[in-house]
N, C-alpha and C positions, 0 to 999 in steps of 0.2 A: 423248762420249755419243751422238752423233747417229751415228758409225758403229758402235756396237754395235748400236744401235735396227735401223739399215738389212740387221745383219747377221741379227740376228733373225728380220726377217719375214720372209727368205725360206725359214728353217728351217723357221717357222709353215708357210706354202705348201705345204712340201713334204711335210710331216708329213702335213699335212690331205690333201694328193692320194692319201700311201701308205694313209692309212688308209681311204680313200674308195675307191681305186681296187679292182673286184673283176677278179679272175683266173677264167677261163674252164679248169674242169677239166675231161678228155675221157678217154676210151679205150671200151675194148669189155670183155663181160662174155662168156667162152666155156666150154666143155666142159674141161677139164683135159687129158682123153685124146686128143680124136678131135680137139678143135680147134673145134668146132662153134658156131656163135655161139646164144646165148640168149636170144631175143625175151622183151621184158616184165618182165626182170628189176629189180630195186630196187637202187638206187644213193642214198645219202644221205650227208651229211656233218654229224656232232656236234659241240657242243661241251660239254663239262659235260654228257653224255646227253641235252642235245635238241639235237633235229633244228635244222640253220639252213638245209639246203636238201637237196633231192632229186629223184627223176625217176624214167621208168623208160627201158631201154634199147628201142631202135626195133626194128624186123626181120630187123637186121645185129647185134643184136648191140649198137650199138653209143650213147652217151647224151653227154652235157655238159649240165654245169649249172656255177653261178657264185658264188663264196664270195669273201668279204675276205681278205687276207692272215692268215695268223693259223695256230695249229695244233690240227689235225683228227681225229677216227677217219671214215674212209671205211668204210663198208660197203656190202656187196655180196650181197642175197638172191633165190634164185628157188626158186617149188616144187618139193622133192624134193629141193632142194640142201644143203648142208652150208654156213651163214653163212663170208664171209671179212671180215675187220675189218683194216684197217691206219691205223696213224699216222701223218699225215706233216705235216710243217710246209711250208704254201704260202707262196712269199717275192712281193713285189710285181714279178712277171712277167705277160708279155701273155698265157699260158697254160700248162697244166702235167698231163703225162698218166701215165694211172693205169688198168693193164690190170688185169681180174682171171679166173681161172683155177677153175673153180669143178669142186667133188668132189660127186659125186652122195649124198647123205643119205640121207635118209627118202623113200619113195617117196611117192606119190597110191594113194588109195585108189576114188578112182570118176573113170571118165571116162567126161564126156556130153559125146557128140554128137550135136548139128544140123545141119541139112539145110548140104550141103556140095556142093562139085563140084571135083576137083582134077583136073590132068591126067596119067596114069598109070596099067597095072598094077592089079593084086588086093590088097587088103590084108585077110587073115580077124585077126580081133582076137578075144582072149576078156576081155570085159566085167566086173568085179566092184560094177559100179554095182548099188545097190538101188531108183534113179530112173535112168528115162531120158528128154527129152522126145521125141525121134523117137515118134509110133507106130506106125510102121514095125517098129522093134525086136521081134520080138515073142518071141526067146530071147536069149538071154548070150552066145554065140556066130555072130558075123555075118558076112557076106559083103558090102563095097563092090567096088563094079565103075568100075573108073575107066578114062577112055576114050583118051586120050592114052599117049606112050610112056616121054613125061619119067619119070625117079626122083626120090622127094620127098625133099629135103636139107632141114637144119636152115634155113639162108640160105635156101632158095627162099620168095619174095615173098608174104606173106601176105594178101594182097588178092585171091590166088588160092583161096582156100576158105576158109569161116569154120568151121573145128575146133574147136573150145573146150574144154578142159578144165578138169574144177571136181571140185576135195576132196570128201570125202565129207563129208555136213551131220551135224553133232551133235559135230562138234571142240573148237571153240573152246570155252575155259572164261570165266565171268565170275560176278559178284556182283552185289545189290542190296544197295543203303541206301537208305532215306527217313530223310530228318530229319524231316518231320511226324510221323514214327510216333516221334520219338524227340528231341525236343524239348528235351527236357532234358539230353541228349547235345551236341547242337548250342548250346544258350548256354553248355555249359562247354566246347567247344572254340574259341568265340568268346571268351572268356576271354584265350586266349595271344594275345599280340600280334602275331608272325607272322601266323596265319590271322584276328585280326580286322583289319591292315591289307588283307585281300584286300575287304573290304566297299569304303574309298577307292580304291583300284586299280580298282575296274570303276563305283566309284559307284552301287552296292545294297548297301542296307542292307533285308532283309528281316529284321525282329525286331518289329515291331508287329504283331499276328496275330489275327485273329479268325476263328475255325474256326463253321464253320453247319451244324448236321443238320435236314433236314425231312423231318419223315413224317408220316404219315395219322395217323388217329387209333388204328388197330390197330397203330400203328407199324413202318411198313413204307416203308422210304426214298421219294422219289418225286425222282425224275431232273427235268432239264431247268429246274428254277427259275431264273429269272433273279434274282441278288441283289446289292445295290447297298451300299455303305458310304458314308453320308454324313456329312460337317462338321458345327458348330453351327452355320455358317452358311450350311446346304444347298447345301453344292458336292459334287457325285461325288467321289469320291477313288479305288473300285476297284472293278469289278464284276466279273461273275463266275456261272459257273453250276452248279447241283450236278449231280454222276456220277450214275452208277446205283446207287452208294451212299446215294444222298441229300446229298453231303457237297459244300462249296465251301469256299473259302480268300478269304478279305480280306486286305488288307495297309494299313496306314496309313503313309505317309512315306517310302515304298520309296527315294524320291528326298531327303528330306530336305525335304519342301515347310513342315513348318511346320504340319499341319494337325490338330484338335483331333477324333476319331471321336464321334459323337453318336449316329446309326444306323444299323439296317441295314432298307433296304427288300426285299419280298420278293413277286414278282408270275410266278402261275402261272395258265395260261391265264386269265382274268375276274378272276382272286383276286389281289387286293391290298391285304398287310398291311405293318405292323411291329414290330420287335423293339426296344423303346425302351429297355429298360434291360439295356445289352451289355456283353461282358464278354471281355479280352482269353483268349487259351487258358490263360495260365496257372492263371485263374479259371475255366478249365471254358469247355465249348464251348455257343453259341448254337442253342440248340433250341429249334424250332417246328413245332408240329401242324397240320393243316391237315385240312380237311373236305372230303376227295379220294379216288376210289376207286385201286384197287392198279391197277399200270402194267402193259401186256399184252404188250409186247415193245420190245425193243432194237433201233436201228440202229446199225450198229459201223462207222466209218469210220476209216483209218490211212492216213498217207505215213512214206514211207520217205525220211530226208533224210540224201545221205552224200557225202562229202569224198573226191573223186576223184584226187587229186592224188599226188604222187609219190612221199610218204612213206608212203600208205595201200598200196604195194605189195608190202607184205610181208603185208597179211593181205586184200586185198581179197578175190581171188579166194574165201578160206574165207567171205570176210562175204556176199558173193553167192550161197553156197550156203546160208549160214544162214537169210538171209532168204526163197527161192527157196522152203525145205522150210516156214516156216513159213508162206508164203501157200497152200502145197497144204494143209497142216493147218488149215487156215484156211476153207477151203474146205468139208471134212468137220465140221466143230464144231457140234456137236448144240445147245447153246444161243447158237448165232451166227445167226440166219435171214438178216438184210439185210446186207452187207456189203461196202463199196467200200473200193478202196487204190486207190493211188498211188504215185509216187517223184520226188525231184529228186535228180540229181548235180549238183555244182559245184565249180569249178577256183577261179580266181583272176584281176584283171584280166590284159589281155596274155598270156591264155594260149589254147589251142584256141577254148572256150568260156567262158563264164562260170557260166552253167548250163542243163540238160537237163534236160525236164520229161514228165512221164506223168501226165495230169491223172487227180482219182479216179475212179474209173469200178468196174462191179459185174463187169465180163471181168479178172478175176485173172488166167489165162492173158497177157493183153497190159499187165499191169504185169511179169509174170517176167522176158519175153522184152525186156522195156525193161531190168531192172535185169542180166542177163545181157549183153546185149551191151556194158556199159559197160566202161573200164577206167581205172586211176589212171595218170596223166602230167602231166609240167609238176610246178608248184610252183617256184619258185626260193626263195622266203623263206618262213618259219614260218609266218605270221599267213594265215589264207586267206578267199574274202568267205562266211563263214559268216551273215551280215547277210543278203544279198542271196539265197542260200536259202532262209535261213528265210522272209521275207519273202513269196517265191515260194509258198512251203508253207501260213505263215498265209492268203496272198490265193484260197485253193483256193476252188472251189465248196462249201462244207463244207455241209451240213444243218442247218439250225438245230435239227431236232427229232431228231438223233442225238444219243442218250446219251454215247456212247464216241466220241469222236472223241479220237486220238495220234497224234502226230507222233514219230515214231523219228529220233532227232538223232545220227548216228553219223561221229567223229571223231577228228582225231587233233591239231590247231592251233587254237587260237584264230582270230575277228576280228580284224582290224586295228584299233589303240588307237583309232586318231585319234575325232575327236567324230561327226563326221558316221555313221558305223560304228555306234558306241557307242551314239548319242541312236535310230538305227534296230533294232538288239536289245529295246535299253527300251520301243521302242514296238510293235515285233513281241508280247514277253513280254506286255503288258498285253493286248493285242490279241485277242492266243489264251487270257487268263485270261477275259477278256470273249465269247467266241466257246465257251469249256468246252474249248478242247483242251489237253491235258494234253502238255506237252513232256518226252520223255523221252531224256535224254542218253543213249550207249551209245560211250565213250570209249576209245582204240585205243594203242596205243603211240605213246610221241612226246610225250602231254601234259606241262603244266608244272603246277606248283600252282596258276597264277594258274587258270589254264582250268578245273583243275578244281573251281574254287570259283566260276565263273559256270559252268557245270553246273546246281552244286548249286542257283544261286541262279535259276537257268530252271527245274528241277523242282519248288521248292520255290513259284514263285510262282505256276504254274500247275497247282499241287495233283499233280503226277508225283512220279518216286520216277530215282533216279540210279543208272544200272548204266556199270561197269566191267570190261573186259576183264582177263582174271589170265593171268600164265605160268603157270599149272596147267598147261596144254595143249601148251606145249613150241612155240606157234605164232608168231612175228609177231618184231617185236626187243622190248627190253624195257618191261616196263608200269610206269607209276607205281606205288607202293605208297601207296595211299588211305590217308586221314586215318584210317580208322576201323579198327577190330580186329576186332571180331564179325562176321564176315560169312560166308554160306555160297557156295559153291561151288556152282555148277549149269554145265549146258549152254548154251550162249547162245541154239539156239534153243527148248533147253526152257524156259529163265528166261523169254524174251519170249513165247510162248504161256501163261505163267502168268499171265504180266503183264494180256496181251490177255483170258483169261477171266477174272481177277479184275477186269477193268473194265468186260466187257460180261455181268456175272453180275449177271440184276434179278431180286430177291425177290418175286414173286407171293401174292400172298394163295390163289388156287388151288393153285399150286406145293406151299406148304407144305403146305396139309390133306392133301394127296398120299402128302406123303414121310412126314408122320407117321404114316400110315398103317401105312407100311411097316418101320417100325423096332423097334416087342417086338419085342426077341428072347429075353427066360428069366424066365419066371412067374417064380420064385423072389426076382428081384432087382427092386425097386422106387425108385428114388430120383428127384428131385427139388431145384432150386434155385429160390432167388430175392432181390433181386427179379429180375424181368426185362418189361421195361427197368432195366438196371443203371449205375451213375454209378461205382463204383471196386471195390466188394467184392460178392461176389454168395456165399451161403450154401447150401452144397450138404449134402444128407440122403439117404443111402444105407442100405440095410436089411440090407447084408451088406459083407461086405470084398470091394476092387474092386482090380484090378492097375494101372490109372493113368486120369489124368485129362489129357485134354488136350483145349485151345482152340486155332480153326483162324481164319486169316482167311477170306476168300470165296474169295480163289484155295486156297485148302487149306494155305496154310504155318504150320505151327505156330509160335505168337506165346507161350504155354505149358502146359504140362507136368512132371507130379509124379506120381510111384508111388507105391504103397503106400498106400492109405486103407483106415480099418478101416470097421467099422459106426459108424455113430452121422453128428454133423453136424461140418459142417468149414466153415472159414470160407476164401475163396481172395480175393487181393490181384489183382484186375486193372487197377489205375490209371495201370499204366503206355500201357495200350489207348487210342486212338484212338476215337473214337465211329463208329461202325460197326457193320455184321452181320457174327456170329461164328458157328461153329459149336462149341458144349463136347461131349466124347465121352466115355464110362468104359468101359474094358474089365476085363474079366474073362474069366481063361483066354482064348477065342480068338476071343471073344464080345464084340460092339461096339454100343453105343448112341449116339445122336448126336439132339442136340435143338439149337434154334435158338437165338444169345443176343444179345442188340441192346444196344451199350454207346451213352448218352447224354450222356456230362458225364466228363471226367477226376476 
């Protein structure tokens, strides 16, 4: 007996070394033809379609990163190339190389350049960018003067001129979901057991809910309240501030503390009330009026918080341009007046950095030129410190009296499990619900289910809305297919400029007398709803037959719509709506009306 025992352990030993021990994979990423090496290119290794490690390649061309024994799809991506993917099983060796040969694809369709200095020769270039930041440029067709006699090869050392090329902005596709706007959606996919184990896997549990609207007495949201959710035995539990909506989000138990909600306080500049007899969302949302005049303008602040690492190499470059186009549009936004951003990148421990920071600031120009010169490398394992970003991002100078304040959370890995990690996310999330900023995930290829169910449950605590990249676009390697089915397709950086004016859009009391003003448009046709302020069903009375009716949120996205109404009255179901400012419109022939509709209560 004793020598089988002694024969054992050291199979145990050995087992545990083979499996323990990782293998150092290497080679270079070149041109197919010419031979040419490919700086910046993406290199990853799968298993079961997620990523367990990646990188990108250096100047030469050339990369290494580090995986367990085991078998793999390596792949191999860079812009305008054509993906190459191989299998191979890595056996427990000191290392193991793996060249790849790459066919030129799809081309780039904009190339910007920055102040540069290279040494050599005339290069006349013809430009199809529709941005360029030189303002130098000032036609499509240019002239660099370069002073040396060297010729520029692929391999010549790039620390010799900072070139840069970036996609052209409005490629990439993605979707939105909110579960707060769809509530009901989300307790029945918490139903399956699958996705509601993902609640113990992160340890949130957001399903105790109490949704707040405050507005004047003319009912007209009013931003910036600070609102508090208490125990019966007067402990905090979750605070929280309302948007430009009017709107904020409570949570009871998020952690599973045990605690009984009793009320909600509610304290705007001098004014302090409460709402004593509350009522979770399924019972309809927590409204309170208040004796405040109409709000006169918005301050809109935003960071940009992204995952720099080695797996994000297939789509950075595109996400850098998406972002880039939306802070210049940003910039022109007719109801944006004040407006600071920001950005962090961040790797992972043991890597270059940990994280790079562009505090907020109102010179949009020197947030671009921050998120521009970044780029994804490093990464060896999946989980990256998405903790110590955000944390970074929550600890901002933020405004206390900006209405809109988002945090753009754009990724491709999880956090690290462990507690320490964990207990910091959970305190990040309450942090920025107490602080009003809304975190909004915007998730890349690579996620796994777990990730994208703490997403959901960071946009959902901090009253955001969770957007997902789609292969619509033909970009990146492949994307999760989301839990959910209904979703529309947009541009991604047209999705986040909808995003951004549906959150920095505030209803003035002037405003409207304005636009009503402006809207008969055909003596003929009269009609009318109500009530308004409306709780689920609102009663519309039209004098003629109309070609359709549709309801808009505040960013303009139709939430719904029905043709064909005759004369007479008509009764319409909107209880599926959120408590919020809507816009209801009827047309007729080519002809469009649009009045204002304020929902208060599911």
């Amino acid at each position: 007996m004793k020598k089988i025992v002694l024969f054992i352990i050291p199979i145990i030993f050995l087992s545990a070394y083979f499996y323990s021990t990782k293998v150092v994979v290497y080679g270079k990423v070149s041109h197919k033809k010419t031979g040419e090496a490919l700086p910046f290119a993406s290199v990853t290794a799968k298993q079961n379609n997620k990523i367990i490690s990646g990188t990108n390649t250096n100047f030469d061309g050339e990369y290494t990163l580090e995986v367990k024994p085991g078998e793999y799809e390596f792949e191999a991506s860079y812009i305008g190339y054509s993906s190459i993917r191989e299998k191979r099983k890595i056996l427990n060796t000191s290392s193991e190389k793996l060249n790849f040969e790459m066919s030129e694809g799809s081309t780039m369709d904009e190339v910007i350049i920055r102040e540069f200095s290279l040494p050599s020769a005339k290069i006349y270039t013809d430009l199809s960018a529709n941005r360029l930041h030189s303002k130098d440029l000032a036609s499509k067709k240019t002239e660099f003067t370069i002073e040396s006699s060297n010729a520029f090869l692929a391999t010549t050392r790039m620390e010799q001129y900072t070139e840069e090329y970036f996609p052209r902005a409005g490629q990439i596709t993605a979707a939105e979901w909110n579960d707060l706007h769809n509530w009901q959606e989300w307790k029945d996919l918490l139903q399956d057991e699958e996705y509601r184990a993902m609640q113990d896997h992160w340890s949130m549990f957001p399903n105790e809910r109490y949704a707040v609207f405050i507005t004047n007495e003319y009912t007209y949201p009013i931003p910036n309240c600070k609102v508090h959710l208490i125990s019966d035995k007067g402990d905090l539990i979750w605070s929280a501030q309302t948007d430009t909506h009017g709107k904020a989000e409570l949570w009871n138990n998020v952690s599973h503390k045990g605690f009984k909600a009793n009320h909600i306080e509610v304290e705007y500049e001098s004014i302090n009330r409460k709402i004593k007899q509350i009522k979770q969302i399924d019972k309809g949302t927590n409204h309170l009026s208040l004796n405040v005049a109409c709000p006169e303008k918005v301050q809109t602040e935003i960071m940009f918080v992204v995952d720099a690492t080695g797996s994000m190499g297939d789509e950075i470059s595109f996400l850098q341009s998406e972002i880039s186009d939306v802070l210049y549009q940003c910039s022109s936004m007719k109801n944006i007046e004040n407006i600071r951003v920001g950005s962090v990148f961040y790797r992972d421990d043991y890597e270059d950095y940990l994280t790079k920071i562009s505090p907020l600031t109102d010179e949009l120009d020197q947030t671009v030129r921050f998120i521009e010169e970044q780029s994804a490398a490093g990464g060896g394992d999946f989980p990256e410190a998405v903790d110590r970003a955000l944390e970074k991002a929550v600890q901002q100078n933020w405004n206390p009296m900006a209405a809109n304040k988002i945090i753009f959370l754009l990724l491709d890995a999880p956090p690290h499990g462990h507690e320490k990690s964990m207990n910091s996310i959970r305190a990040q999330i309450k942090i920025a619900a107490e602080k009003g900023i809304k975190i909004i995930p915007i998730t890349a290829s690579g996620i796994d289910r777990e990730t994208e169910f703490l997403m959901k449950f960071m946009a959902m605590l901090t009253n955001g809305t969770y957007v997902f990249i789609t292969d619509d676009s033909g970009i990146g390697n492949t994307h999760l297919t989301p839990v959910v089915e209904d979703y529309e397709i947009e541009k991604l950086n047209d999705l986040i400029i909808r995003l951004i004016k549906e959150y920095s859009n505030l209803s003035s009391c002037e405003q409207e007398e304005e636009e009503e003003e402006d809207l008969f448009i055909d003596t003929e046709l009269t009609w009318n709803f109500f009530p308004n302020p409306a709780k689920s069903i609102i009663n519309l009375d039209i004098s003629s037959d109309i070609d359709a009716v549709t309801v808009r949120s505040a960013s303009g996205k139709i939430v719904f719509r029905s043709d064909k109404f005759e004369k007479g009255k008509h009764q319409i179901n909107l209880s599926n709506l959120v408590s919020g400012v809507y816009t209801i419109s009827i047309r007729k022939s080519e002809k469009i009306e649009t009045k204002k509709l304020i929902m208060i209560d599911r």
